[in-house]
C-alpha positions as CSV (number, residue, x, y, z in Angstrom):
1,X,22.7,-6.8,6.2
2,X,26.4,-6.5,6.9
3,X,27.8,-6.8,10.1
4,X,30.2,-5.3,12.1
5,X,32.7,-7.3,14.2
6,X,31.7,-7.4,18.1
7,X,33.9,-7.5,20.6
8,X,32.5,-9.0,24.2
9,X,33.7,-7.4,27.2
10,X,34.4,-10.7,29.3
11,X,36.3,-10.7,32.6
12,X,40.4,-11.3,31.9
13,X,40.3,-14.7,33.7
14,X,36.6,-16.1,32.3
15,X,35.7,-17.2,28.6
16,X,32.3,-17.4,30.0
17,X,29.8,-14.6,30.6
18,X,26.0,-14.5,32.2
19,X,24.2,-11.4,31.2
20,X,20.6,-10.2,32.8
21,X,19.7,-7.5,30.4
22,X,16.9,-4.9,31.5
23,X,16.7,-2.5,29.1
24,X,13.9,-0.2,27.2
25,X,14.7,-1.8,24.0
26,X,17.4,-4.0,22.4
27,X,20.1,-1.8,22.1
28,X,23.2,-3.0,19.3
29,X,24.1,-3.1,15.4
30,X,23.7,-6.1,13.2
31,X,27.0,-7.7,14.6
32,X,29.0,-11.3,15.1
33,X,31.6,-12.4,17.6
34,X,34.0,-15.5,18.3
35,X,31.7,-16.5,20.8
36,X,29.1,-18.4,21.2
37,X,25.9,-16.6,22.1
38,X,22.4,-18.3,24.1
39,X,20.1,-15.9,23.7
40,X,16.4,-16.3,26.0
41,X,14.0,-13.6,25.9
42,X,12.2,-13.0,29.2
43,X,10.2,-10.0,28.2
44,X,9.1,-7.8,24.5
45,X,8.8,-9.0,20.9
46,X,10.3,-7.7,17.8
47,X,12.4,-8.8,14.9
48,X,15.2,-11.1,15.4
49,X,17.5,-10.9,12.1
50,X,20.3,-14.2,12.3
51,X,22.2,-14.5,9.1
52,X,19.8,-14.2,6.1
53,X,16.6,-15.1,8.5
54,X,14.4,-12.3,9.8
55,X,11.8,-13.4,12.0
56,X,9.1,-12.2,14.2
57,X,10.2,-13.0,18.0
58,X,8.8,-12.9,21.4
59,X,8.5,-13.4,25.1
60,X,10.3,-16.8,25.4
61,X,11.9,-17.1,22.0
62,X,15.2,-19.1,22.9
63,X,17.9,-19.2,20.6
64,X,21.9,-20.3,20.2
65,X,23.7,-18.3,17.9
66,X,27.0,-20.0,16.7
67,X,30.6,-18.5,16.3
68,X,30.4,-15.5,14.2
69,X,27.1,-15.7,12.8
70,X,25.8,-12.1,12.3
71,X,22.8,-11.3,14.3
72,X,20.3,-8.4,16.2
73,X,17.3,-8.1,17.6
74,X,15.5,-5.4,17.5
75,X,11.9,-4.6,19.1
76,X,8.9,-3.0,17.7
77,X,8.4,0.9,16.9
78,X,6.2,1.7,20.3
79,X,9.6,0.3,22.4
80,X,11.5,3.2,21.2
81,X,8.5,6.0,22.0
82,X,9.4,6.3,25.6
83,X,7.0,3.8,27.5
84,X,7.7,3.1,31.0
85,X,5.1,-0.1,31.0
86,X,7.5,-1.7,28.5
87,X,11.0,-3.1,29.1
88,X,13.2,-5.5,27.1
89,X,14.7,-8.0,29.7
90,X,16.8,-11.2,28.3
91,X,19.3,-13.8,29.6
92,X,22.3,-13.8,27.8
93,X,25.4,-16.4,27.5
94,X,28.3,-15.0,25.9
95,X,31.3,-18.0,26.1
96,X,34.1,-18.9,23.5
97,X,33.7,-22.9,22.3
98,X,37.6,-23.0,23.7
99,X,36.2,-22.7,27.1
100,X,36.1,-26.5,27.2
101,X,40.0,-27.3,26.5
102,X,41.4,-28.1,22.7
103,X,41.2,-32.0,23.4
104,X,37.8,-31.6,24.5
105,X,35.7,-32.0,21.3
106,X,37.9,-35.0,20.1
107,X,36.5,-37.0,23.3
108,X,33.7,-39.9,22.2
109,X,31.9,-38.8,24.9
110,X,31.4,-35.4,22.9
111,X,31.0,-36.3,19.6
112,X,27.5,-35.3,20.0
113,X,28.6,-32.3,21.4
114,X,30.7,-31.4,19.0
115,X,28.3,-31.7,15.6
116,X,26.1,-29.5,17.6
117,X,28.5,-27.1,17.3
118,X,28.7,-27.5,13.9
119,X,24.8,-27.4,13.0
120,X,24.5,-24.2,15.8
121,X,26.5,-22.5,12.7
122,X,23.4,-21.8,11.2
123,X,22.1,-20.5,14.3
124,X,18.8,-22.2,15.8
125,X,15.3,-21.9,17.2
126,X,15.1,-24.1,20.5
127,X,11.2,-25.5,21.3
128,X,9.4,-27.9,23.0
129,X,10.4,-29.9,25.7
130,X,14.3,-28.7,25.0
131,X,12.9,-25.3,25.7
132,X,11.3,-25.8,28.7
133,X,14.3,-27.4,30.7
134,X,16.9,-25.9,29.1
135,X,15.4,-22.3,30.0
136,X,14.6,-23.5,33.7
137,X,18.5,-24.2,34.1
138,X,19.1,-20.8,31.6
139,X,17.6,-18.8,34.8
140,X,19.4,-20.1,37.7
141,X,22.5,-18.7,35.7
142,X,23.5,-16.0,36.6
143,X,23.1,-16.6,40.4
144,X,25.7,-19.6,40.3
145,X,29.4,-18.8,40.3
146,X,32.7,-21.2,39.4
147,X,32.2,-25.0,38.9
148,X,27.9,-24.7,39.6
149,X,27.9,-22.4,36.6
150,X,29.7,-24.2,33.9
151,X,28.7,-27.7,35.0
152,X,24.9,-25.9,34.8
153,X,25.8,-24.5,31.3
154,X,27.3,-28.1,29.9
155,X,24.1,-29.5,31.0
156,X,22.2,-27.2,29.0
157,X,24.5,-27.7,26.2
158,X,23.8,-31.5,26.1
159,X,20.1,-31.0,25.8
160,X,20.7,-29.0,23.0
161,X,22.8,-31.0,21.2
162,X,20.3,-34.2,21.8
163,X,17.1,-32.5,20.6
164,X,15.4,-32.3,17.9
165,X,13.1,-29.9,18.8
166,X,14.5,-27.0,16.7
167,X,14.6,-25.0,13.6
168,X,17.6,-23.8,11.5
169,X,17.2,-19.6,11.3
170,X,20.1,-18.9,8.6
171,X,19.8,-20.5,5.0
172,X,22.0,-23.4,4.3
173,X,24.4,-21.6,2.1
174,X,24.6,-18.4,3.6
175,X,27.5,-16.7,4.0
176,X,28.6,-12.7,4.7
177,X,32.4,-11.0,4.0
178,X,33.9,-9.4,7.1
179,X,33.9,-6.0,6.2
180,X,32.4,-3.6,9.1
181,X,33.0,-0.1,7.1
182,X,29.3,-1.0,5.4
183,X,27.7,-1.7,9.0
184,X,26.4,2.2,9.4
185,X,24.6,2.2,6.2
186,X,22.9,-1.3,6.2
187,X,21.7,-0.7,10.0
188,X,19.8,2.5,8.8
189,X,18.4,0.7,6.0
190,X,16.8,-2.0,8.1
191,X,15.3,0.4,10.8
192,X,14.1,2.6,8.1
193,X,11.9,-0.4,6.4
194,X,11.1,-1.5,10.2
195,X,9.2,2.0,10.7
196,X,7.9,2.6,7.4
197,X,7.1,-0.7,5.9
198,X,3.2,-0.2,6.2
199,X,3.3,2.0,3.5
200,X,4.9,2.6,-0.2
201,X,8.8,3.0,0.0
202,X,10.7,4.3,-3.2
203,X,13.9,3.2,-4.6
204,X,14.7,6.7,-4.3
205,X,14.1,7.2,-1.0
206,X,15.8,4.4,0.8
207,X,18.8,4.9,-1.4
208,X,19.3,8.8,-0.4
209,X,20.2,6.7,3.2
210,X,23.0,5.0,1.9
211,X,24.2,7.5,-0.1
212,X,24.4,5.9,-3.6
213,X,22.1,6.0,-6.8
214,X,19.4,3.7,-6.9
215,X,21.0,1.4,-8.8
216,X,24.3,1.1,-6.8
217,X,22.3,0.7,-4.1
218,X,20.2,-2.7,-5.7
219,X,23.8,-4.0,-6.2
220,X,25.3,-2.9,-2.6
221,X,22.1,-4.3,-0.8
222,X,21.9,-7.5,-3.1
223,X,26.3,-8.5,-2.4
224,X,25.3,-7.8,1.1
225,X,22.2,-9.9,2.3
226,X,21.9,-12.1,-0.9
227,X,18.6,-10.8,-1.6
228,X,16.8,-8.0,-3.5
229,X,16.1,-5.1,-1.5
230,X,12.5,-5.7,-2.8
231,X,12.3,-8.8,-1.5
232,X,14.1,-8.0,2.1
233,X,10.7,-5.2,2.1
234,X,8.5,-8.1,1.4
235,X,10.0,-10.5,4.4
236,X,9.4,-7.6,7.0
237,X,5.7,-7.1,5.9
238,X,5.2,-11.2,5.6
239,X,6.4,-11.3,8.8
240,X,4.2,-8.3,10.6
241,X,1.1,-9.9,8.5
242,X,1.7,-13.3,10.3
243,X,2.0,-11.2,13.9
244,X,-1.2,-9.3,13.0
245,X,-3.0,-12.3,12.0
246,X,-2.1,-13.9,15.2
247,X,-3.3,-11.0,17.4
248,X,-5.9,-8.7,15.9
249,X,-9.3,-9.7,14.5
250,X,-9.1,-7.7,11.3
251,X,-9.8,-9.1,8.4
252,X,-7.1,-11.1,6.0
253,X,-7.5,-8.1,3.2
254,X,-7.1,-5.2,6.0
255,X,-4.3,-6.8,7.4
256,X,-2.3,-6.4,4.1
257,X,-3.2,-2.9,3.4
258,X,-1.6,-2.6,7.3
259,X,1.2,-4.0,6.2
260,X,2.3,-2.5,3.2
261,X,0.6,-4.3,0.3
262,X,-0.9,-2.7,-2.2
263,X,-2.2,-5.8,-4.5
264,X,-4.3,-8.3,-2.4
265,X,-3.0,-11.1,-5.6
266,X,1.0,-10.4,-5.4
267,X,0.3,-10.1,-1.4
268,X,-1.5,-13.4,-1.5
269,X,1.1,-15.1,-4.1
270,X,4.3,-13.4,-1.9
271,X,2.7,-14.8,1.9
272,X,2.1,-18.3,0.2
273,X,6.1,-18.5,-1.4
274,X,7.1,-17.4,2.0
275,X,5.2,-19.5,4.5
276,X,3.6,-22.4,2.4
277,X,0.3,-21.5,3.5
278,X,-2.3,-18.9,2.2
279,X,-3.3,-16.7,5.0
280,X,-6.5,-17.9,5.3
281,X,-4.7,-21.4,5.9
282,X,-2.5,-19.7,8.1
283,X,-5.5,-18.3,10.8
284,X,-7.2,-21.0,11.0
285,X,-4.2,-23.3,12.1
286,X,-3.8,-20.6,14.7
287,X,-7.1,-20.5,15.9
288,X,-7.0,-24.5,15.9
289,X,-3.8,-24.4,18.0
290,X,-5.5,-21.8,20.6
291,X,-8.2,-23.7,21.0
């Protein structure tokens, strides 16, 4: 997906900001910024799209998104219907890596520090015990001010960078131009799959969208995200399978169908290449972990 280049709206004097977001739904474009970007979600699920990873997220996802890696999140179909029992409610940490002086990172004392940065530019998943105190400090945020605040968020910065309780979310080599004329086009695309991915979708039809012929759009979509658009419509139907799997008590074959797939052996073959597991492996570690 391409991005578009985001600019945040911090105070003149601050290269910090502390954002409590209470929304209907996640509301922005596939986007990157200079600035570093902590990311905990207090309330809804979704998909959460970070460079080339798209992934199902929740209530208590926590994730650092490094200098301008593109990223969204965006919240399931029923969000954007006009519920009042659902809201979509986040802290966010918007602050430039600069905030800390240009000596700063050359310190011993931060050499730690300092490789996290460079591993966050991949963007990352935080769990466990890092999750768990880094969050509790996460919320106090926004109700400190001055030295409290960024003494708070250097703390929570050094947990980070000591753990190893995380997962990468972009690919290794991935990489995106910075061209935001595309944006428009590859935004529709991916809420368009989003709200019709349980059933057939033609070549055809999501090309009319971007306004080329099918096959300028398999090259357009393929420079872009570094994947077919086939397999970009595969990831978003793995991922709802491994939700459904997780939450309803239908059965592994009725879950596909749900989803999208219309062969139970390329379903099968494409949910194994994505996840390691087969889905039947897949339930029964979740039931194991429930129980």
């Amino acid at each position: 997906m391409k991005p578009i280049l985001g600019k945040i709206s911090t105070p003149a004097e601050s290269q910090l900001m502390v954002i409590e977001r209470r929304e209907p739904y996640f509301n922005n474009l596939f986007h990157f910024h200079p600035e570093c970007e902590l990311v905990y979600v207090v309330e809804s699920h979704g998909r959460r799209i970070v460079g080339d990873s798209i992934e199902h997220f929740e209530k208590g996802d926590l994730v650092f998104v490094g200098s301008n890696l593109p990223h969204v999140w965006y919240n399931e179909e029923v969000y954007y219907q006009g519920r009042t029992d659902l809201q979509a409610r986040s802290v966010v940490v918007y602050f430039l890596q600069e905030l800390f002086g240009e000596k700063f990172f050359s310190l011993e004392e931060t050499r730690q520090l300092a490789d996290f940065f460079q591993r966050a530019r991949r963007g990352m998943k935080i769990y466990g015990k890092a999750h768990k105190a880094a969050t509790r400090s996460l919320l106090r945020l926004p109700a400190q001010k001055g030295m409290d605040r960024i003494i708070s968020l250097l703390q929570i910065l050094q947990l980070l960078s000591e753990t190893q309780e995380y997962e990468y979310l972009a690919s290794i080599g991935y990489t995106h131009a910075y061209n935001p004329r595309d944006n428009h086009k590859i935004d529709e695309v991916f809420k368009f799959v989003l709200s019709n991915y349980h059933r057939d979708i033609s070549l055809n039809e999501v090309a009319r969208i971007t306004n080329f012929t099918p096959q300028s759009f398999c090259r357009f979509f393929k420079n872009r995200t570094k994947k077919s658009f086939v397999q970009f419509v595969n990831e978003v139907r793995i991922g709802q399978v491994c939700r459904k799997l997780s939450e309803e008590e239908w059965s592994i074959a009725e879950t596909a169908y749900s989803c999208g797939f219309q062969n139970l052996s390329n379903f099968n073959r494409f949910f194994k290449e994505m996840t390691g597991k087969t889905p039947k492996a897949y339930r029964q570690e979740i039931k194991i972990s429930e129980s």
